[in-house]
N, C-alpha and C positions, 0 to 999 in steps of 0.2 A: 524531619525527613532524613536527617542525618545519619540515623541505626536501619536505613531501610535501602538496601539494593536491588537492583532492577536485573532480569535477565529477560532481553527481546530475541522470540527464537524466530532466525530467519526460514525457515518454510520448508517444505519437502521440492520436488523434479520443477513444480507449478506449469504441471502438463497444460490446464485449462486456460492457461496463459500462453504458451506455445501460440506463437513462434516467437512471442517478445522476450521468453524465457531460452531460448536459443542457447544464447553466450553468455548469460545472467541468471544472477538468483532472482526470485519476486522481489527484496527489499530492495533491488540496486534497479531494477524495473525505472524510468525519468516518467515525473506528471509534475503536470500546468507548463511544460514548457524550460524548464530550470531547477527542480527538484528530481529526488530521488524520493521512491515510496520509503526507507528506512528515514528519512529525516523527517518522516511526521510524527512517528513514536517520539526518536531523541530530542526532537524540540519541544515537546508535550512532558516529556524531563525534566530538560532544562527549565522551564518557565515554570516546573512543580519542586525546583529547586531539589532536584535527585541529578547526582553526579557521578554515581560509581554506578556502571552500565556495564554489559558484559552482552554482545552478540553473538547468537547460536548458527553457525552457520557450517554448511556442508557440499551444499550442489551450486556449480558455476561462479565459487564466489570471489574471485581474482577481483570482478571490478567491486564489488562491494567492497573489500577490504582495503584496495589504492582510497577509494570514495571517503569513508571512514578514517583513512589514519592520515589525510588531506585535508580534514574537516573541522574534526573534534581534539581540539588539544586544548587542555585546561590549562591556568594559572598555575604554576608550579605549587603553589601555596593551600590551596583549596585544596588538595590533594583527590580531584575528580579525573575519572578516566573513563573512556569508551572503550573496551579492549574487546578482542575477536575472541573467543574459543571457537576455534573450526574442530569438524568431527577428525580423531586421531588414533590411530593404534596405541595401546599403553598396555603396564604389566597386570591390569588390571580388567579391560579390556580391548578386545582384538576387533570391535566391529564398527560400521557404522550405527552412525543413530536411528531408531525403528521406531521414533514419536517425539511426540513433543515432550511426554513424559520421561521416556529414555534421553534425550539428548539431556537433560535437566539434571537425570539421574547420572550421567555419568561427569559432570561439573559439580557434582556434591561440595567438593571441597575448599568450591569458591566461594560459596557462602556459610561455609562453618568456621569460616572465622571471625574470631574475636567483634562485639559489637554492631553487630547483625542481629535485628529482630526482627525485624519484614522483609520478606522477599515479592516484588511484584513482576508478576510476569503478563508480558504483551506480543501482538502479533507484527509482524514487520510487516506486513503490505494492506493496512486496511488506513481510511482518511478520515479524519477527527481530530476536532479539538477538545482535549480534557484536562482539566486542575485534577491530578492524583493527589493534593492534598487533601481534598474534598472524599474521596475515597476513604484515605487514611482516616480523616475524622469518622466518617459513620462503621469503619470497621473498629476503632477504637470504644463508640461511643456502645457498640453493641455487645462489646467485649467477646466480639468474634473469632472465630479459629481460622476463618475460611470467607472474605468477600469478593464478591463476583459481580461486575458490570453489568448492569442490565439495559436495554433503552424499550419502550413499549411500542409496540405493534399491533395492527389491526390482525385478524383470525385470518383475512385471504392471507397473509403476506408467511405464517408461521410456517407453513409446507416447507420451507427451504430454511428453516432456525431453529437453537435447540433454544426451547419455551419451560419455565422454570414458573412453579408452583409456589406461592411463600405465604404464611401464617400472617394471622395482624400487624404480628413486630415486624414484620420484613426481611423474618427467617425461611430460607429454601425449604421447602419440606416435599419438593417433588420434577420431578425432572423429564421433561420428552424430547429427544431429538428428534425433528421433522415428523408431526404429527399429521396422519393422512385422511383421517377423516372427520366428523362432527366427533363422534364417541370417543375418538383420542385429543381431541382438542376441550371436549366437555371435561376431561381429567385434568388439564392443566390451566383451564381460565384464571384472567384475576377478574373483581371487580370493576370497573373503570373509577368506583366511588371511591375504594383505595388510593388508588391511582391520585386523584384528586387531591385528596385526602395528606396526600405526600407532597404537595403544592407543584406537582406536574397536572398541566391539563391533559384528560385523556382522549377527550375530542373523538370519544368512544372505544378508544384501543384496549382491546380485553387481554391481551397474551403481553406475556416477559420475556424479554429474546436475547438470550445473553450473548455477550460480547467477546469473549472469548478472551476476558480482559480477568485476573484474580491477582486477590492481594493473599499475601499466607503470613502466619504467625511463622519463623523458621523454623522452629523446630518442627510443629505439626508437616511442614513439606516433607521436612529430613525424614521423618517416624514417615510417612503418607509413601516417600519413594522407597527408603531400605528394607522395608516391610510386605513390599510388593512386589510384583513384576508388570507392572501397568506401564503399556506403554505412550496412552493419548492421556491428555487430560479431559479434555471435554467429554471424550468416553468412555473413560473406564473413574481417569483420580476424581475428577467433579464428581459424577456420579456417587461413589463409594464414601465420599464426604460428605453429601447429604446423611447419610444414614448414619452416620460415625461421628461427626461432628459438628459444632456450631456455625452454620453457612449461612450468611448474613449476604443481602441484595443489597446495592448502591443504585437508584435510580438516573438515569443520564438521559436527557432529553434535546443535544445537540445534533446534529447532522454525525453520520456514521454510517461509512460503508465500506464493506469488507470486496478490496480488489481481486475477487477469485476466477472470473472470468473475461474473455478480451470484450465483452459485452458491457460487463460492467465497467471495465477499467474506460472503455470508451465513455461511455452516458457518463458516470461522473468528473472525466475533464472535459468532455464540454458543457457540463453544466457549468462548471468554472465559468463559462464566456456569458454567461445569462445579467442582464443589469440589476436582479435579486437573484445569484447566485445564493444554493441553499448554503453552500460552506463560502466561510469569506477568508481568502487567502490574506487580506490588507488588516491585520490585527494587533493596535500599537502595543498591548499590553501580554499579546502571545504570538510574539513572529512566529513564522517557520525559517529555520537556519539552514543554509545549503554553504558549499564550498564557492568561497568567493574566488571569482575566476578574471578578475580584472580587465574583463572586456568594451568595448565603445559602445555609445548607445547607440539603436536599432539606427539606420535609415531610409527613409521611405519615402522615394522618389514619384509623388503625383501618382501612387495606388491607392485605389481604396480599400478600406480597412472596417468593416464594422463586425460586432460583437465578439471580437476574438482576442485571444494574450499572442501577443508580442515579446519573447525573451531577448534578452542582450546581444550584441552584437550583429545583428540582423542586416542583409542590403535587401528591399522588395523594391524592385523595380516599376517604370512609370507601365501604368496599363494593367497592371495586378492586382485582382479581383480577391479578395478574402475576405470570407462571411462564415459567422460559426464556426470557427475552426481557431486552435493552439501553433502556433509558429514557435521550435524552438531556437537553441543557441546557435547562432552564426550558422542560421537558414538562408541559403541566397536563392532569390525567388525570381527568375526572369521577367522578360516584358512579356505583357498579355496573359500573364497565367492566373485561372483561375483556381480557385482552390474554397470547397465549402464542405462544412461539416467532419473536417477531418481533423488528425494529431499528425504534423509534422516537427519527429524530437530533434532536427539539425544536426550540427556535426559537431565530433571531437576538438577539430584544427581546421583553420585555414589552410588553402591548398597555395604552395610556394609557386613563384615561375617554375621550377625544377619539375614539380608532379604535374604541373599544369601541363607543358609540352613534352613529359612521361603519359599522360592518361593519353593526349590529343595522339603520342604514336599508337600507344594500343587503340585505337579508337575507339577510346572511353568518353561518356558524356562528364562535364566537369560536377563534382559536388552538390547536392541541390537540385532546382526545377527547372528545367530548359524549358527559352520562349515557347509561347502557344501552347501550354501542358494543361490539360484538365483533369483536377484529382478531387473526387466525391467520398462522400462516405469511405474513409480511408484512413489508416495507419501507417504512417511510412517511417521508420524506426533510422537511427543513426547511419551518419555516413553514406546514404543511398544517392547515386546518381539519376536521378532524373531524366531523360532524353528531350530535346524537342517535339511538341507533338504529340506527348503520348496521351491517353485517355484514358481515367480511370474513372468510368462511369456506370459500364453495362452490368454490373453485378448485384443486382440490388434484389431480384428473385430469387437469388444464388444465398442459400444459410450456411451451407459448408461447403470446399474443394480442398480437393486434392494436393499437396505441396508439389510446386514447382521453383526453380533456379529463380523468377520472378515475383514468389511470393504464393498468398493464399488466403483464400476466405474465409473466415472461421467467425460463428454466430451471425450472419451476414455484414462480417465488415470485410474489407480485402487489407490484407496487413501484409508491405513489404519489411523483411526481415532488414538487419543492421547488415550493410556493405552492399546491398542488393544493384543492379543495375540496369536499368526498363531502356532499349536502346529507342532510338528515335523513332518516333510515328506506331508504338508500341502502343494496342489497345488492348483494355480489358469489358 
C-alpha cells in the first residue's frame, strides 16, 4: 500500500443535509454520538495501512479542518500525513471546484509525484467498514486500469443507485445511473448465480450498485483528467472509462450507506442502538478513530437508559427516560425528561459559573434539556439549550417546514440547528 495515495473529497453545499450542514461540511457532519462522518473513511485507511491522505474540501470547512489537524498526526518516521487542500485561487486556476472530477483535476500535482502508482478515491460522508487492501489485490490481480466498488442490491432498491453491468471476469462493460423502469433495469441485471459464484450470497439481489468508491492506476487518472473537461466522476470519468479502458468490479458485501439525506443520516444512527446493529461500531481489529478529548465517564443518576449510545462525559439525571435514541458528548439531561427516538450530538464545552449566571441574565435556558422536556423523533444538533417543559412531539404528520429561529422538519424528522434555543414550555 505504500506506492498508493488516497484523495477523500469532502462533498459539495450538502443541501439535503441542511440544516446539519448549516455551519459544516457533510464530512465534519458528528454520528453515534462521538465521531465525525470524515473519520469513517480515515480509519478505513489507517487499518488498510494507507497514510498519505489528502482531504478535498471547500464548503463550511473551518470545523472539519480544526477536527483533522486535532486528530491525525503521524509518527514523524512513517512519514504519513492527512493534509487539507481546500478549493483556492492559483496561477493556474481562478475558480472553485465544479466536481468531484474538477476538484481532483486541479490537485493534479499531488499525486504526480515520485512513487505513486494508485490513487484511491472515497467519499467523506457515507458508513462502512472496508480492507482497501482487498480492493488493491482484485484490482492488481485483474490487471486493471480502473476498479470500482460495488455492493449488490435487490432491483426495488436500484431507482436511487448507479447499477453497473460486468462480463464473467468481473469487467464493467455497462453503466446506468438510477434506472426507472423494468426495460432499463433489464439492461443492467447481473445474475445472482454470478453473484454466488463470487462467494457472496445473493439471496436474490440481481443489480451492482457502485459505491462511489475507485481505485486508479495514476497515470490512467492523470491521462482520464488532462484530456478532458469532465467534471463528476460517477458521471461523466466512470462512465467514459468503461468504454476506454479496463474497469474491473470489487465486490463488498459489508453494511454501507451513503449519508445523503437527514433521513438517512437519521435511520442509520439509530440503527447504531439496535442489540444486532447492522454496522458494529465495537471492532478490535478495525476501530474507528476520533479526536480524543479526555473527558469523564458518562453519569447517570437512577435514569433509565435502554437501547441507546451514551457518549463521554454525560450527567442524565434521576427520572430520565431514554429509549432509542444517541446521547452525545457532555449532554446534560435534566430530571424527568424524556427523550425517544432521537440524535442528541451534546455540546462543544462545559458551561463555567461565569456563562452560567451570563445565560441565567439573558434569560437563557442552560446547555442541554431542561426538567420535564419531551423530545421525540428528533435531531438536536450542538450546543442547543433546551428549556423546561418543552415538547417536541406533535410533528410526526409533518414531512417538511418551513425554517424557523427554533428549527425545522425535514423528511419528517424536526432538526434543531447547532446554538438553537426552545425557551421554556416551547412546543412543537
Amino acid at each position: 500500500m505504500g506506492n498508493t495515495v488516497t484523495l477523500v473529497l469532502g462533498g459539495g453545499q450538502g443541501t439535503r443535509l441542511y440544516p446539519l450542514t448549516k455551519f459544516r461540511s457533510k464530512p465534519a457532519v458528528p454520528v453515534a454520538g462521538k465521531y465525525r462522518l470524515i473519520d469513517i473513511p480515515l480509519s478505513n485507511c489507517i487499518n488498510s495501512g494507507l497514510n498519505r491522505i489528502y482531504v478535498l474540501t471547500q464548503f463550511n470547512s473551518v470545523s472539519l479542518h480544526r477536527h483533522i489537524r486535532s486528530t491525525y498526526n503521524f509518527d514523524a518516521f512513517d512519514h504519513g500525513f492527512v493534509e487539507i487542500l481546500a478549493a483556492q485561487q492559483t496561477l493556474d486556476n481562478a475558480h472553485w471546484y465544479q466536481g468531484t472530477a474538477d476538484a481532483v483535476r486541479q490537485n493534479l500535482r499531488y499525486i504526480q509525484q515520485p512513487g505513486i502508482e494508485h490513487v484511491l478515491i472515497l467519499s467523506g460522508d457515507q458508513l462502512y467498514r472496508m480492507d482497501y487492501r482487498q480492493m488493491l489485490a482484485t484490482h492488481q490481480a485483474a490487471n486493471a486500469e480502473v476498479t470500482i466498488a460495488a455492493v449488490p442490491v435487490y432491483s426495488a432498491q436500484a431507482s436511487g443507485l448507479g447499477i453497473m453491468r460486468v462480463n464473467e471476469t468481473g469487467r464493467v462493460v455497462g453503466f446506468l445511473e438510477k434506472p426507472r423502469d423494468e426495460r432499463e433495469l433489464d439492461m443492467v441485471r447481473t445474475d445472482p448465480a454470478w453473484i454466488d459464484s463470487r462467494g457472496i450470497a445473493s439471496h436474490g439481489r440481481d443489480c451492482l450498485a457502485s459505491m462511489g468508491i475507485y481505485l486508479f492506476n495514476r497515470d490512467t487518472l492523470v491521462d482520464a483528467l488532462e484530456k478532458t473537461n469532465y467534471r463528476d466522476f460517477g458521471k461523466e470519468v466512470f462512465p467514459a472509462s468503461i468504454r476506454a479502458r479496463h474497469v474491473q468490479i470489487h465486490l463488498f458485501d459489508g453494511y454501507w450507506e451513503d449519508i445523503g439525506t437527514i433521513w438517512s443520516f437519521y435511520n442509520a444512527n439509530l440503527q447504531l442502538t439496535r442489540p444486532n446493529a447492522p454496522f458494529k461500531l465495537v471492532s478490535p481489529l478495525a476501530p474507528i478513530y476520533t479526536r480524543a478529548r479526555f473527558l469523564p465517564p458518562s453519569l447517570i443518576e437512577g435514569a433509565s437508559v435502554r437501547s441507546s449510545l451514551v457518549a463521554d462525559g454525560c450527567i442524565i439525571q434521576q427520572g430520565a427516560v431514554i429509549e432509542n435514541s444517541i446521547i452525545g458528548l457532555r449532554c446534560m439531561v435534566s430530571r424527568n425528561v424524556q427523550i425517544r427516538d432521537s440524535i442528541l450530538m451534546g455540546n462543544d464545552y462545559y458551561e463555567t459559573p461565569d456563562q452560567l449566571s451570563t445565560a441565567q441574565t439573558d434569560e437563557l435556558p442552560p446547555l442541554g434539556v431542561g426538567e420535564g422536556s419531551v423530545i421525540e423523533r428528533a435531531i438536536i444538533d450542538k450546543n442547543c439549550r433546551i428549556g423546561r417543559n418543552v415538547r417536541i412531539a406533535g410533528h410526526r404528520e409533518v414531512q417538511n417546514s418551513e425554517e424557523t429561529r427554533f428549527g425545522m422538519v425535514r423528511d419528517g424528522i424536526f432538526v434543531a440547528p447547532k446554538d438553537t434555543v426552545l425557551p421554556d414550555g416551547w412546543t412543537l
